[in-house]
C-alpha positions in Angstrom: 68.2 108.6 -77.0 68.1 109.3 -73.3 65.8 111.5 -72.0 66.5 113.6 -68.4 63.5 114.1 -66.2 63.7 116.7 -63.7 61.9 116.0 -60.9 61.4 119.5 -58.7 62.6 118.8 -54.8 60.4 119.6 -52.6 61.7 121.8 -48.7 59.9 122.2 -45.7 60.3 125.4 -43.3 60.6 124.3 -39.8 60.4 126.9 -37.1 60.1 125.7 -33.2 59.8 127.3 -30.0 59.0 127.2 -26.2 56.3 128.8 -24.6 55.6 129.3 -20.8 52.4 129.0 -21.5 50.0 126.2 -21.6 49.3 124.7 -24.7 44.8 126.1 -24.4 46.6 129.6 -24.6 48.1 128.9 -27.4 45.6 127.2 -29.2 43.4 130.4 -29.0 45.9 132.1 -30.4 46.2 129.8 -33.3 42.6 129.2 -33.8 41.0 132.6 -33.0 40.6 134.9 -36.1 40.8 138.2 -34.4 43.9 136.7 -32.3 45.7 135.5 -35.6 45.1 139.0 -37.5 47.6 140.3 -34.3 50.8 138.2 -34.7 50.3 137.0 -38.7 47.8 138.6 -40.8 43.9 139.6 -40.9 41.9 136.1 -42.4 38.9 136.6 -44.3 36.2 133.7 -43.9 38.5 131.9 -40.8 36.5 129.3 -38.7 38.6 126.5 -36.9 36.5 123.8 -39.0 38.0 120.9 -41.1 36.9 122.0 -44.5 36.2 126.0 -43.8 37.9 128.2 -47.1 39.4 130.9 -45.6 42.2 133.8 -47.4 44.6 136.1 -46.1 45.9 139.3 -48.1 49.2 140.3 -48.9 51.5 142.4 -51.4 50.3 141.6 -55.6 52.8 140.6 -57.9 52.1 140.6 -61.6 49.6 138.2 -62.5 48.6 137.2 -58.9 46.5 139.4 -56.7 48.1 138.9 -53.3 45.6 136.7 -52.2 46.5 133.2 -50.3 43.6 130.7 -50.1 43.4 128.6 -47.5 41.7 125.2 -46.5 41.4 124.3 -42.8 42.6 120.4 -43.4 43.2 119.1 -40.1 42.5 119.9 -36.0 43.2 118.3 -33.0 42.5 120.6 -30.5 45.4 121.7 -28.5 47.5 119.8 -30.3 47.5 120.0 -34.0 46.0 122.5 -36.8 46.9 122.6 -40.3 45.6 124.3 -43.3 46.4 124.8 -46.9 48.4 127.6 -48.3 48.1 128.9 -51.9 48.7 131.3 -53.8 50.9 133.2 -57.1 50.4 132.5 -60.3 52.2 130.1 -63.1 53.5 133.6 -65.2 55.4 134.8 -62.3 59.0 134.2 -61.3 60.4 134.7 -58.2 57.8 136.7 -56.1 54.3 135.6 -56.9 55.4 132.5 -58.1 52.8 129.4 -58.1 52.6 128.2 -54.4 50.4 125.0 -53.1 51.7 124.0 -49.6 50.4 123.3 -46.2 51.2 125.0 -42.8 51.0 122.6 -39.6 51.0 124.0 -36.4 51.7 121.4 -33.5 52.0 121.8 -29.4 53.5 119.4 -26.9 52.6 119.8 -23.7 56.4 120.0 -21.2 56.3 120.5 -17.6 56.4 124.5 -17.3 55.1 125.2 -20.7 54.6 124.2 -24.5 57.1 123.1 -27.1 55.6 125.0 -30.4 56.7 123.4 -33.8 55.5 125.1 -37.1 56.1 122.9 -40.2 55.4 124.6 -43.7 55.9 122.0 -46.3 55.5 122.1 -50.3 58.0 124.1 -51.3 59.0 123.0 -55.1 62.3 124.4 -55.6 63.1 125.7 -57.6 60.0 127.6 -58.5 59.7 128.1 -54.9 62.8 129.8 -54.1 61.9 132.8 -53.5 58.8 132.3 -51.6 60.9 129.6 -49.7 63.7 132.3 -48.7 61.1 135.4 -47.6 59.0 132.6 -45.9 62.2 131.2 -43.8 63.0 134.3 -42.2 58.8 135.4 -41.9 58.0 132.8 -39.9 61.2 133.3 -38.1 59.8 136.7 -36.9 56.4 135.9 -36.7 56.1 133.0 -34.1 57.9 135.1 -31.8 55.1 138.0 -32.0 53.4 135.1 -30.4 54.6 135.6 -27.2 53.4 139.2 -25.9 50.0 138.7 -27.2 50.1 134.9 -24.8 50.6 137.1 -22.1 47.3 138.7 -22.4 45.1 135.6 -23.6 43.7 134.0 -20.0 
């Protein structure tokens, strides 16, 4: 008897970008609560701390309450910040789906700006799917909200 093992495959979303703006700028804008509530969403409990639990709120779906929990993981500052990024629920499919993964923001310093490259990895497909399709295109229109609110961050 032979027995298949399916082994789920994991996807990463990978969104970059220039900025014309030094990489300080847009580490305030990455690490500031008030800041990130403007371009993403409003974090409850957010301090740019290895370690610090933080959540954002979103739209409920059956058995899970909309909340993502969040774990700063790592900093470097001006450089690197990741976190954790949970949330849904093992009774849902699709939407609301059980989600453990980890966002990574990093900046490169270039000549006349900052290169921007957001990496969020974890995705078990296919359970993921759906959050892996909606997330795709989010963070494709979220890192450019970026941009207007650099402007006004001295």
């Amino acid at each position: 008897m032979t027995e298949t093992i399916t082994i789920p495959a994991s996807r990463s979303i990978v969104v970059e970008e220039f900025f014309p703006h030094p990489p300080e700028v847009i580490w305030k804008a990455l690490t500031d609560g008030a800041l990130i509530a403007r371009f993403l969403m409003p974090p409850t409990g957010f301090a740019p701390l290895v370690g610090t639990r933080f959540t954002f709120q979103t739209k409920a779906a059956g058995a899970w309450d909309g909340t993502i929990h969040c774990e700063v993981l790592d900093i470097v500052p001006n450089e690197r910040f990741s976190y954790s990024w949970k949330g849904g629920d093992d009774a849902n499919l699709g939407y609301g789906s059980r989600l453990d993964t980890i966002v990574t923001w990093m900046l490169s310093r270039a000549a006349d700006g900052t290169h921007l490259r957001l990496v969020h990895s974890g995705f078990e497909i296919p359970r993921n799917e759906t959050a892996y399709a909606n997330m795709s295109g989010g963070w494709k229109t979220v890192i450019p909200r970026l941009s207007p609110l650099l402007d006004q961050i001295h």
